[in-house]
C-alpha positions in Angstrom: 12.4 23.5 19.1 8.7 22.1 17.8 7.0 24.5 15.8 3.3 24.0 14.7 2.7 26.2 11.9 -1.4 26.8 10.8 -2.6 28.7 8.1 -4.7 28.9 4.9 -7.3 29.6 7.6 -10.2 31.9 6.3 -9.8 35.4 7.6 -11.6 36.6 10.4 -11.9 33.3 12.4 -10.4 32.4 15.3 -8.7 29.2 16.2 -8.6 27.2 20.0 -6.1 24.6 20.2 -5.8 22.4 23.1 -4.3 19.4 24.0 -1.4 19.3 21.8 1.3 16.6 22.6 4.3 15.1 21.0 4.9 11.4 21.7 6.8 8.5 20.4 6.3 6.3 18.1 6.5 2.5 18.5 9.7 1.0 16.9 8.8 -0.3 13.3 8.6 -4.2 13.8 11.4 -5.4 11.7 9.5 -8.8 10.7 6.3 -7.1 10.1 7.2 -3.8 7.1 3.8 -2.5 6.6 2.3 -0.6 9.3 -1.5 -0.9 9.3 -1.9 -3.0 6.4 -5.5 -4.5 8.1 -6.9 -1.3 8.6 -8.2 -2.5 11.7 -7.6 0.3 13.1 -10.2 1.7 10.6 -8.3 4.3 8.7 -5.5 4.6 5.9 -3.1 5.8 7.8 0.5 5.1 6.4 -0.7 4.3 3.2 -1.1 7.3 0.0 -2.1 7.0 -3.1 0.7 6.7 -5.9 0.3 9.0 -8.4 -3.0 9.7 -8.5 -6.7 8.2 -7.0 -8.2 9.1 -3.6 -7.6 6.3 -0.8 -10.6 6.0 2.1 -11.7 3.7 4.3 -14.0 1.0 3.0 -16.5 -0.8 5.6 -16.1 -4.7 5.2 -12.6 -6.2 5.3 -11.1 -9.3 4.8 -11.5 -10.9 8.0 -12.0 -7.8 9.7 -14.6 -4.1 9.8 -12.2 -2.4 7.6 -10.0 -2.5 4.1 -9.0 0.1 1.7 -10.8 1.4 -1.5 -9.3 3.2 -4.0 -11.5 5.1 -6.4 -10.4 7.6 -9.1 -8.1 5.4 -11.1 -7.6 7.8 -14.1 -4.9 5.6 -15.4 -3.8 2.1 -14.6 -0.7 3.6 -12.7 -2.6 5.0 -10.1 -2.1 2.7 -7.2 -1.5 2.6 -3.4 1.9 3.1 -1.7 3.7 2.5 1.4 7.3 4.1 2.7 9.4 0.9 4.0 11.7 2.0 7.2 15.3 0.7 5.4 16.8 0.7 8.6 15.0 -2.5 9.9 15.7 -4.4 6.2 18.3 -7.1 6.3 19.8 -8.4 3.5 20.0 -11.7 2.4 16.9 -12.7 3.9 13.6 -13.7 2.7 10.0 -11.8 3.3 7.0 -12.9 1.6 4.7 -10.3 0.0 1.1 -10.8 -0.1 -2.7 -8.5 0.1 -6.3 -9.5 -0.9 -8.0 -7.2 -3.2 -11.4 -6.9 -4.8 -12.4 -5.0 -7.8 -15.1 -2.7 -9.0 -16.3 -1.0 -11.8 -16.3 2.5 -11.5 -19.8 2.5 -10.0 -17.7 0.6 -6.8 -20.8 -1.8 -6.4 -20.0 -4.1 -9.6 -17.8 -6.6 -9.5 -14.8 -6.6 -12.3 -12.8 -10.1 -12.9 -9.2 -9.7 -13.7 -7.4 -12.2 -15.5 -4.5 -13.6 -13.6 -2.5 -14.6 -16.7 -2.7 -11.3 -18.2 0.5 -9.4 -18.8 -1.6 -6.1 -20.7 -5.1 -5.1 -21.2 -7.7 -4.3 -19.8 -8.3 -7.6 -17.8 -4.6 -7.4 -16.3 -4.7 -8.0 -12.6 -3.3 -5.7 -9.9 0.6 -6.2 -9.0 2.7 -5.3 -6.3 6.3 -4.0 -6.7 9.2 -2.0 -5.2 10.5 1.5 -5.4 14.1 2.5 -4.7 14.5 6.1 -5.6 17.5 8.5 -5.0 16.9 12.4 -5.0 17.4 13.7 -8.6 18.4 10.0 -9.5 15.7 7.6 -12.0 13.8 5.3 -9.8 14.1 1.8 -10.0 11.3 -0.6 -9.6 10.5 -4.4 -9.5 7.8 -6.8 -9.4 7.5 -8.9 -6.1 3.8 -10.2 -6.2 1.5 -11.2 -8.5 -2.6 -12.5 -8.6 -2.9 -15.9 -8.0 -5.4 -17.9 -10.0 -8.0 -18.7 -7.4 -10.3 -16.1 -5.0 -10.7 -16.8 -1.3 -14.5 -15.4 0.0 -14.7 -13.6 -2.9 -11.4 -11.4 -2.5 -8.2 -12.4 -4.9 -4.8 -12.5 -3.3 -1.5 -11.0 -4.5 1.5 -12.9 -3.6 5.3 -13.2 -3.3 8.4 -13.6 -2.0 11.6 -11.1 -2.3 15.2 -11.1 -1.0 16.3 -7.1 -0.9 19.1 -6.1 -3.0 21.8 -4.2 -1.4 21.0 -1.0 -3.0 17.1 -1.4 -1.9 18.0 -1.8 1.9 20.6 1.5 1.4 18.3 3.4 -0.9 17.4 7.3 0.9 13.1 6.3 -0.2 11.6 2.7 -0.8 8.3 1.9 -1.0 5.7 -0.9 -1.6 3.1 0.1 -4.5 0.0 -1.6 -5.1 -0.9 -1.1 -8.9 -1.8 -1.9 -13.0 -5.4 -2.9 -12.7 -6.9 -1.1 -15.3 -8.0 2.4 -16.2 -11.3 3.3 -13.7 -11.7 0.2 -11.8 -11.9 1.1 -8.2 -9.2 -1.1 -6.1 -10.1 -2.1 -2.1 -7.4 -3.5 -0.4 -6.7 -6.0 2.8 -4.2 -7.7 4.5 -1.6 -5.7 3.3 2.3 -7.5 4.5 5.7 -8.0 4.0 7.1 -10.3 6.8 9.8 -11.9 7.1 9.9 -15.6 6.8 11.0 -17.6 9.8 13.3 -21.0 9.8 11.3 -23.7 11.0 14.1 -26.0 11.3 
């Protein structure tokens, strides 16, 4: 059974629905973990916001149309997140963690210049870190990616490279999180990846 419930629908209108389908969806790719981290396909879809902002679409990517903006920072917290699918995660084996970012003051048109060596204050670059969380159980985080020093075309890249713990690959909810730059600075994001890395040998 498929039910399709609609409401909160002003009284007094009616609705026309048409065309509704149920398909499936294409099998995570177990060396790529983000899904639509280029916004190419110009929206946000499998990305949210992490506790708190609003996420759009932001014309002018990367190396594409398309990246991600995040305005309504409140606190420094407030970042981007993505579910991981734990049942393509292999332990034991390395994936290397990386996005390019630009920053904006709160007007989003002027540019704000974090300070890659900061560990606190209000020039502290954005991170990137992982969220194993059991229902009713604390949550348990950790830092996988940091700024590096130098910008590329005017965006800065976060980088790093992770091994998953065992009780990351078994946890019920983990997630990637995009976060810490400071209080009202408007995030945009690109090139968002985990990938596995590949023996060369």
């Amino acid at each position: 059974t498929c039910a399709l419930p609609i409401w909160k629908y002003e009284e007094g209108h009616d609705i026309v629905i048409d065309n509704v389908a149920v398909t499936s969806v294409e099998a995570q790719d177990p060396d790529k973990l983000m899904n639509n981290g280029d916004f190419s396909s110009g929206d946000t879809r499998h990305f949210k916001p992490a506790r708190g902002g609003v996420i759009s679409t932001y014309a002018g990517g990367y190396d594409d149309d398309f990246a991600l903006i995040m305005t309504g920072r409140d606190a420094a917290y407030y970042g981007v997140r993505q579910n991981i699918d734990t049942n393509v995660l292999e332990e034991g084996v390395s994936y290397t963690a990386s996005a390019k970012f630009k920053l904006f003051q709160s007007d989003g048109t002027t540019p704000f210049d974090c300070e890659p060596t900061a560990v606190a204050g209000d020039k502290i670059c954005p991170v990137m870190f992982l969220k194993a969380q059991e229902p009713g159980v604390g949550a348990q985080t950790r830092l996988i990616g940091s700024t590096l020093g130098e910008k590329d075309a005017d965006w800065n890249t976060i980088a790093g490279n992770v091994v998953f713990f065992h009780n990351e690959v078994n946890a019920p909810s983990l997630s990637l999180i995009i976060d810490r730059a400071p209080a009202g600075i408007v995030m945009v994001l690109d090139n968002v990846g985990l990938t596995k890395v590949t023996s060369t040998a």
